[in-house]
C-alpha positions in Angstrom: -32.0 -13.8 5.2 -28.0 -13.2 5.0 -26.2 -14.5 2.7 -22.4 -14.9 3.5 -19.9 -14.1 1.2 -21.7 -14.1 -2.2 -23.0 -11.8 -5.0 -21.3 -8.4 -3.5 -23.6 -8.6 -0.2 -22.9 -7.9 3.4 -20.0 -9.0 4.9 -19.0 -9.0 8.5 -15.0 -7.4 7.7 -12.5 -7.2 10.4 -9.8 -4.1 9.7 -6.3 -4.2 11.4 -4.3 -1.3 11.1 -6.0 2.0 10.9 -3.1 4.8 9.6 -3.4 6.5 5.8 -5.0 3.6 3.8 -7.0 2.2 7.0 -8.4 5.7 7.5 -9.1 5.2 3.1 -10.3 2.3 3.2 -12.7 1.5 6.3 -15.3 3.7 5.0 -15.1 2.1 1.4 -15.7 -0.9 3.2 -19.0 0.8 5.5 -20.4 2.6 2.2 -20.2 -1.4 0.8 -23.0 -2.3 3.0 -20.4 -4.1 5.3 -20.2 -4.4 8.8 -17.0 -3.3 9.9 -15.1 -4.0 13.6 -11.6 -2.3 13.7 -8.1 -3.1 15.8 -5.4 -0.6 15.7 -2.5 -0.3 18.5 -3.4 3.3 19.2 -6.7 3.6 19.5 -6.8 6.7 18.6 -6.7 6.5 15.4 -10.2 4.6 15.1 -11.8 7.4 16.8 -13.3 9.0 13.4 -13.7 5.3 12.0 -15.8 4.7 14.9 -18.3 7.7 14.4 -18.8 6.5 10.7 -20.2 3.4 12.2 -17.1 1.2 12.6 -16.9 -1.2 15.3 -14.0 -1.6 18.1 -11.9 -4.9 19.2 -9.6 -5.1 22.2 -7.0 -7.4 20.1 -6.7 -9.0 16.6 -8.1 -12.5 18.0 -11.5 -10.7 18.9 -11.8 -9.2 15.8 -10.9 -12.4 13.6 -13.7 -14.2 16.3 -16.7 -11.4 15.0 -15.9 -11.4 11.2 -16.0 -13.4 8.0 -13.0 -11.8 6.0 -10.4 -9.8 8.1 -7.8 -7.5 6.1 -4.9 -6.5 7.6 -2.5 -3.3 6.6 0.2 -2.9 8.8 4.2 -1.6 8.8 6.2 -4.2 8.2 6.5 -7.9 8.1 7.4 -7.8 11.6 4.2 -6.5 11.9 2.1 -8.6 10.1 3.5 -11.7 12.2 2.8 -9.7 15.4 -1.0 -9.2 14.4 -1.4 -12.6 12.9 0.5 -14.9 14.7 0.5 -13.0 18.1 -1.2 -15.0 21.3 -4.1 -12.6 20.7 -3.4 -12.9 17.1 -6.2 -13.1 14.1 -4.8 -16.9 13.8 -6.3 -17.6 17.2 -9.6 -16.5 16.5 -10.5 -16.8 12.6 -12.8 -19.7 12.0 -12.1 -22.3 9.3 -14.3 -21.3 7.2 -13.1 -17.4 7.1 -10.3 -16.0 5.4 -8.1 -13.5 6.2 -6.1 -11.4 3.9 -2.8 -9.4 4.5 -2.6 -6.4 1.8 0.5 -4.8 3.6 3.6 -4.5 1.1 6.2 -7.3 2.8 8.9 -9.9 1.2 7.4 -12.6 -0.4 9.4 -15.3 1.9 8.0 -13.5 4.8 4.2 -13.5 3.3 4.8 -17.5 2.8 5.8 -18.0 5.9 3.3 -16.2 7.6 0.9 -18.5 5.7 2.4 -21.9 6.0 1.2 -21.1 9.9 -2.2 -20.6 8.7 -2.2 -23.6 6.2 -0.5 -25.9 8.6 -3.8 -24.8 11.4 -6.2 -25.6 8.7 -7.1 -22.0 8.0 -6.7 -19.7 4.6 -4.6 -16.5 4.7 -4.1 -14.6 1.4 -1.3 -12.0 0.5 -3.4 -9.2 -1.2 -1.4 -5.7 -1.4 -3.1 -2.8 -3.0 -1.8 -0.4 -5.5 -2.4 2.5 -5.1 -2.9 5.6 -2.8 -5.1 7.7 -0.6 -6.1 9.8 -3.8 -6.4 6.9 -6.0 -8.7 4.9 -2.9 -11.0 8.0 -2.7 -11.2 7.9 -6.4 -12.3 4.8 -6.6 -9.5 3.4 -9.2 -7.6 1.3 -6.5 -6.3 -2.2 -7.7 -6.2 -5.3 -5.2 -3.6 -7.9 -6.4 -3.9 -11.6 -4.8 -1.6 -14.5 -3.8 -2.8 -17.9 -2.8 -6.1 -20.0 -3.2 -8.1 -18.8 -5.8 -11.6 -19.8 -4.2 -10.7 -17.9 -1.2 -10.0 -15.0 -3.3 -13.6 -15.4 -5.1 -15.3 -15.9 -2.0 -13.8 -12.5 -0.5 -14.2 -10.8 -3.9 -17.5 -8.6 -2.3 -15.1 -6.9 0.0 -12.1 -6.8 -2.4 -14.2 -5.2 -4.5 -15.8 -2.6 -2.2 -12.1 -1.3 -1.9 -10.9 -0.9 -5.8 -12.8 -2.0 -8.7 -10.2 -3.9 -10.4 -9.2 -7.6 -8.5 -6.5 -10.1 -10.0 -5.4 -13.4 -8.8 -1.5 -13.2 -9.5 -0.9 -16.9 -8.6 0.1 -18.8 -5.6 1.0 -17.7 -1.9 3.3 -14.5 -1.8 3.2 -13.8 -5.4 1.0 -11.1 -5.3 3.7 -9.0 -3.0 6.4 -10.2 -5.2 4.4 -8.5 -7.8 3.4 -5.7 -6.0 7.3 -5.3 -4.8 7.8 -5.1 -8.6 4.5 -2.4 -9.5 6.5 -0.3 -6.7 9.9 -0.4 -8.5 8.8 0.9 -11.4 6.4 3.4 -9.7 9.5 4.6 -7.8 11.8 5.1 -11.0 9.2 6.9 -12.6 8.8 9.4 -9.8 12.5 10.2 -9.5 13.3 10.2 -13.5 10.1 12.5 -13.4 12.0 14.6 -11.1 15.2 14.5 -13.0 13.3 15.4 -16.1 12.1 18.9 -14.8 15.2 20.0 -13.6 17.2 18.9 -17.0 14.1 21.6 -18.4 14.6 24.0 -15.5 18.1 24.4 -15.6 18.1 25.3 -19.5 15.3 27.9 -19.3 11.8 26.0 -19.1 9.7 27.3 -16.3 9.4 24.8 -13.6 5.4 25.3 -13.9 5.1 25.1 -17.9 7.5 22.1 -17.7 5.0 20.1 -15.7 2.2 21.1 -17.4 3.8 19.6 -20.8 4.9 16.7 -19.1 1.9 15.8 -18.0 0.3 16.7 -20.9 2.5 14.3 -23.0 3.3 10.6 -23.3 4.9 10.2 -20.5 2.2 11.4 -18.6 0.9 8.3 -16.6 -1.7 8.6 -13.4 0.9 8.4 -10.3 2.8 11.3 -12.0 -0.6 13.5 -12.7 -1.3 14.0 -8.8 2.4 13.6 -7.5 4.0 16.2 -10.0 2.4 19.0 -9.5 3.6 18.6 -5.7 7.1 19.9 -7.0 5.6 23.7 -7.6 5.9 26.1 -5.2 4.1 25.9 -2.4 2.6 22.7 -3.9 4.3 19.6 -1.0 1.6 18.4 1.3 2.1 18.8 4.7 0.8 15.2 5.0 2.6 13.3 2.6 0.9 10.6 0.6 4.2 8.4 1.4 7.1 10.5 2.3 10.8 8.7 1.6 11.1 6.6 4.4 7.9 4.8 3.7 8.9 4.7 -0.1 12.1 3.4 0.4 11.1 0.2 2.8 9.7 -0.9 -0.5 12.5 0.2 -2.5 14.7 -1.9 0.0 12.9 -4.6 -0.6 13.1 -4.4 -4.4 16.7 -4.2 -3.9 17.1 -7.2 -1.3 14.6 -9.5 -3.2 16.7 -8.8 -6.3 19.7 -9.9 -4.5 18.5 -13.0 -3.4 16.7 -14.1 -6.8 19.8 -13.0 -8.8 17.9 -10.1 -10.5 20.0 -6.8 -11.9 18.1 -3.6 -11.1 20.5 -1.0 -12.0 17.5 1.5 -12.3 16.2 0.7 -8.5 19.8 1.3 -7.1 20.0 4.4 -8.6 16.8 5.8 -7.6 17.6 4.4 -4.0 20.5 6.3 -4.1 18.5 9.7 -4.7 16.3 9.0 -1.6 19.8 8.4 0.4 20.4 11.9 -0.5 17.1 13.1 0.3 17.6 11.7 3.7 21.1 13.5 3.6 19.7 16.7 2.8 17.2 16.0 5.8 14.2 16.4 3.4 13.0 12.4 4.0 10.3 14.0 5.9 8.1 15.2 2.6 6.8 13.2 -0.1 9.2 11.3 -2.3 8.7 13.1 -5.3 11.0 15.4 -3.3 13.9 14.3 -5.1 13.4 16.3 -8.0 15.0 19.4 -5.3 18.2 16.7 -5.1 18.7 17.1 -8.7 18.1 20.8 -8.5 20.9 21.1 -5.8 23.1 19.2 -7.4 22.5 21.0 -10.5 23.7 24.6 -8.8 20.3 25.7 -7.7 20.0 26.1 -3.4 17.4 28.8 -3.8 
């Protein structure tokens, strides 16, 4: 007999937004025991989902009709609401007694708002970002942070925890982006003053390789830094980047903007904004953001 829900067993999950993570986290979900029904806009994209076993929706209301939890990743918050609260939106098709998570990385006033519609429809929505990225999803060390009812949270947790193995309620409805918004800050500065680092060693005589090697060797060595740095060697930047500037810097914008409005000073965040402007300007956006380090290098005299 199925149980629903409970104890880490099968769970009918809906997926919305099937790009880098999706493509991560889908068969996390399948190897879970799950049953899993996918929507993306391209449907392209669910193509290798769908020969893993995934399942296929015409529109987010279908899926939210066929599953118990749906999770949604998406762009932007513009995004979210279009999937959500669309006319063929999850909204209009999740039961009362399902819940639906958004773990895409969106303002917290946008995340509330989003969820007021759900709460004021008598249905559950959670804001649920993950940290983390493609490497740390396929190595199983993902983290799943979650805003709003607690009991929806628990009753999800056999999905959550299919994902990443390490699940916290952060406290009421959009503080789990807010904190998320905050875990990407600092994740941000660290990559760029990682950057600014090796090129302080470079430029006095260190080799670019031995100086990553000791800094990751040393106590400044932290996880995000032990797969990102060693992009910065020759030859070393993904074609495919794990988030390339543009995508880091929506979050970086709204670290910046959610400062403003809570009255927050973030001098670190401005600056390293700044070095992904001149990324941009240098028309290197395109690669991963640990690309910066080759801004310092330029400034510092070196365009080989």
């Amino acid at each position: 007999m199925r149980r629903k829900l409970l104890g880490g067993d099968d769970v009918r999950v809906g997926f919305i937004g099937l790009g880098a993570m999706g493509q991560e986290i889908v068969p996390r979900l399948l190897a879970g025991g799950h049953e899993v029904v996918g929507w993306n806009r391209s449907r392209d994209k669910a193509e290798p989902l769908i020969a893993l076993g995934m399942g296929w929706a015409d529109n987010p209301k279908a899926l939210a009709e066929a599953s118990e939890v749906v999770l949604s990743i998406v762009t932007d918050a513009k995004a979210v609401e279009a999937v959500a609260l669309g006319e063929n939106g999850v909204l209009a098709g999740l039961s009362p007694d399902a819940v639906y998570a958004d773990m895409s990385t969106i303002a917290p006033d946008a995340s509330r708002r989003i969820s007021d519609a759900f709460r004021a429809a008598g249905k559950i929505m959670l804001d649920a970002p993950l940290s983390g990225s493609p490497v740390t999803l396929r190595q199983g060390l993902a983290s799943i942070m979650v805003g709003g009812d607690k009991a929806a949270m628990e009753k999800a947790a056999p999905v959550f925890l299919s994902i990443g193995p390490k699940l916290t309620h952060i406290g009421d409805s959009g503080l789990a982006v807010q904190m998320k918004i905050a875990i990407n800050l600092c994740l941000m500065v660290e990559v760029i003053v990682f950057g600014e680092a090796i090129a302080l060693a470079e430029k006095g005589g260190v080799k670019r390789e031995v100086a990553v090697d000791a800094m990751l060797k040393s106590v400044a060595a932290s996880p995000v830094l032990g797969y990102r740095g060693p992009f910065i060697l020759d030859g070393n930047m993904p074609d495919v980047p794990l988030a390339d500037v543009t995508l880091q810097q929506k979050d970086m914008i709204l670290a910046l903007d959610l400062a403003r409005k809570q009255g927050s000073v973030v001098p670190l965040a401005a600056a390293a904004n700044e070095m992904m402007n001149a990324c941009r300007g240098l028309g290197i956006d395109h690669r991963d953001f640990v690309t910066a380090f080759d801004v310092y290098r330029r400034l510092g005299g070196d365009n080989s």
